[in-house]
C-alpha positions in Angstrom: -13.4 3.6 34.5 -13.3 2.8 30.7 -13.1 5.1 27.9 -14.8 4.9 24.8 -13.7 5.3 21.2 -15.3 5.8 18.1 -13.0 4.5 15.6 -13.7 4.7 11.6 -11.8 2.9 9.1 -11.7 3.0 5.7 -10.5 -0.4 3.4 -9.0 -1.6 7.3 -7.1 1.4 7.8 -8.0 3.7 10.5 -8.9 7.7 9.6 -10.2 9.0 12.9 -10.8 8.1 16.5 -12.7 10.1 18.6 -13.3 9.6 22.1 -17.1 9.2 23.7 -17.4 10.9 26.8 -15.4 11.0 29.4 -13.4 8.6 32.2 -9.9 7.3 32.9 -7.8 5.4 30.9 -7.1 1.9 32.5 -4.2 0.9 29.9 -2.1 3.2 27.2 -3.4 1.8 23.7 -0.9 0.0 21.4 -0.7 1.2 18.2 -0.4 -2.0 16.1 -2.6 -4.1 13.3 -3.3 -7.5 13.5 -4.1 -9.3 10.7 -5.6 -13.2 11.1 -3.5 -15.5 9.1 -1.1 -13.1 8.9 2.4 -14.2 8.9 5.2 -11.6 10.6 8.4 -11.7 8.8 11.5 -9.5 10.0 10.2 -6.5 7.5 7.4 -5.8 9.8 5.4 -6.8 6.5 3.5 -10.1 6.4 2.4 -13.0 3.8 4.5 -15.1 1.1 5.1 -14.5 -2.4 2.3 -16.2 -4.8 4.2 -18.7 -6.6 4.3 -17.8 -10.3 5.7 -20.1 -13.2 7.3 -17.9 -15.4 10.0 -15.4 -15.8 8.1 -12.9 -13.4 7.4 -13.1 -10.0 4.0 -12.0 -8.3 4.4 -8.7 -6.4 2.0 -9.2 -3.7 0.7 -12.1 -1.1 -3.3 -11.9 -2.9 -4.3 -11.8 -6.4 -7.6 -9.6 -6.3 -7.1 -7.2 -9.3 -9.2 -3.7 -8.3 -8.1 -1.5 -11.1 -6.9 -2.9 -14.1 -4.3 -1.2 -16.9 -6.2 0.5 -19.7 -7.6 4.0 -20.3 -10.4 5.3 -18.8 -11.7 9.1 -18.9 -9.4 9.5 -21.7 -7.0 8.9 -19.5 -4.4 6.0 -19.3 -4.0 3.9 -15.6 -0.6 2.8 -16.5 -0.5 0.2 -13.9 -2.6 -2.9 -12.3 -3.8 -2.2 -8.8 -3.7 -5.3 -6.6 -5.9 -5.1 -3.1 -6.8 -7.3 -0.9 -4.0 -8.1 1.1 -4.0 -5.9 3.5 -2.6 -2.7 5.4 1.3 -3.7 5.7 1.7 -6.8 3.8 4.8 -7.4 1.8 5.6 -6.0 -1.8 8.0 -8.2 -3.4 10.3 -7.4 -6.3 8.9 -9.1 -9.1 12.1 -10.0 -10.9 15.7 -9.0 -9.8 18.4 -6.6 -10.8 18.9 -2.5 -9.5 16.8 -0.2 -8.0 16.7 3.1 -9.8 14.2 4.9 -7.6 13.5 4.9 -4.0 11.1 7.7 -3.0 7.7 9.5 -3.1 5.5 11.6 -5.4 2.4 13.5 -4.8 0.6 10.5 -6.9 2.3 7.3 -6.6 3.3 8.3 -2.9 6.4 5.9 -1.3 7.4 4.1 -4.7 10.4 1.8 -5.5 11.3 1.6 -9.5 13.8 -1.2 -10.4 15.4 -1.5 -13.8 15.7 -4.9 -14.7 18.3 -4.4 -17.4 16.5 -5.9 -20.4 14.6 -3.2 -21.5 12.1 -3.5 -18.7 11.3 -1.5 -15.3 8.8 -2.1 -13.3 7.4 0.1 -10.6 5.4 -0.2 -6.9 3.3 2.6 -5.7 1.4 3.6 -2.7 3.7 1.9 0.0 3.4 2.6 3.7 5.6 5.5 4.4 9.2 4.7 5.7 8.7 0.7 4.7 10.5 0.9 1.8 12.9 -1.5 2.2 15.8 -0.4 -0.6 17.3 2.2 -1.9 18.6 3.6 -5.0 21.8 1.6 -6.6 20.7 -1.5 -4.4 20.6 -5.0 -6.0 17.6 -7.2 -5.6 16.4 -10.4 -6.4 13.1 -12.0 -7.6 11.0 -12.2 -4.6 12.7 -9.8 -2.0 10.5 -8.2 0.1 11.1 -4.5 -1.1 8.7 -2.4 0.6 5.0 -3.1 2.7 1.1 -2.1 1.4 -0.3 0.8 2.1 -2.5 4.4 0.9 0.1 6.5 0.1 -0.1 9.6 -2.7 -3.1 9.3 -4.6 -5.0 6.1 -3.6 -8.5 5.9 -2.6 -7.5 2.7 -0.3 -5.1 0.2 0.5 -3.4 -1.5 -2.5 -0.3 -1.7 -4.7 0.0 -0.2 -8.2 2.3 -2.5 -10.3 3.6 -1.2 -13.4 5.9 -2.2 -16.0 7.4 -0.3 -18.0 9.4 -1.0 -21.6 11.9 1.9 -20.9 12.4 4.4 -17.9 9.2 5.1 -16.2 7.6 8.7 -17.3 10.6 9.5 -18.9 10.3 8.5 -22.4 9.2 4.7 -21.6 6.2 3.1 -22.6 3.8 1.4 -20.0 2.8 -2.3 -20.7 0.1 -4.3 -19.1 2.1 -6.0 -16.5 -1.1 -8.6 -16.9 0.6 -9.9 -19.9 3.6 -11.2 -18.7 2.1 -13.6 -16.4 
């Protein structure tokens, strides 16, 4: 006999299942995504670094920009959302030095902060919880993987939200438009 699910998913990540009636299970489901064209690396995470010309690296394997920096409601998105990539694909430190914050809150959910030691810090929010891949006092270079996608804290959907800062994060820094250094 064959059971039947009714699965919903939001932005490729699945909120519910429910099962449809009734029967026996033939085989135990695995719980794992698979993503065509995506490339498994040994972070779980998948997808290469966007080669960028410049001083900064590219935090994400896509480009698609779904929320830029800027105020809206009055209210300042200190960060650029980039979606598109996909549940689980690889954050990547966008220029090297020391990671001054490895943890979560309410709104940015799992977030890494590095501090880059020339005045600017730049931040990655919304990671899947337990990929963060660093930790506080750890050195990292341009283009480590540092963490995978995901919905964490106050997102509507899967993405990252890049920020950079000119000074410590929401502790007397500034935010920039990270859009501007690329």
């Amino acid at each position: 006999t064959r059971i039947t699910q009714k699965v919903q998913k939001i932005n490729g990540e699945t909120v519910s299942v429910a099962k449809v009636g009734s029967g026996e299970v033939l085989k135990e489901p695995i719980d794992e995504i698979v993503v065509k064209g995506g490339k498994k690396s040994s972070y779980s995470g998948y997808g290469e670094a966007i080669a960028t010309s410049g001083e900064w690296g590219w935090p994400a394997t896509c480009s698609s920009i779904s929320s830029p920096f800027g105020y809206r409601w009055g209210v300042l998105h200190d960060g650029t959302d980039i979606a598109g990539c996909g549940y689980g694909s690889n954050i990547f430190a966008a220029q090297s030095w020391t990671v001054v914050q490895s943890s979560y809150k309410f709104d940015n959910g799992e977030y890494i902060t590095i501090d880059h030691h020339n005045g600017y810090y730049s931040m990655y929010a919304h990671m899947i919880s337990g990929s963060r891949r660093v930790h506080v006092g750890d050195y990292v270079v341009k283009g480590q993987v540092i963490g995978s996608m995901g919905r964490t804290g106050a997102a509507t959907g899967v993405h990252l939200h890049f920020s950079i800062w000119s000074g410590f994060p929401y502790r007397g820094g500034r935010a920039l438009n990270a859009m501007s250094f690329y």
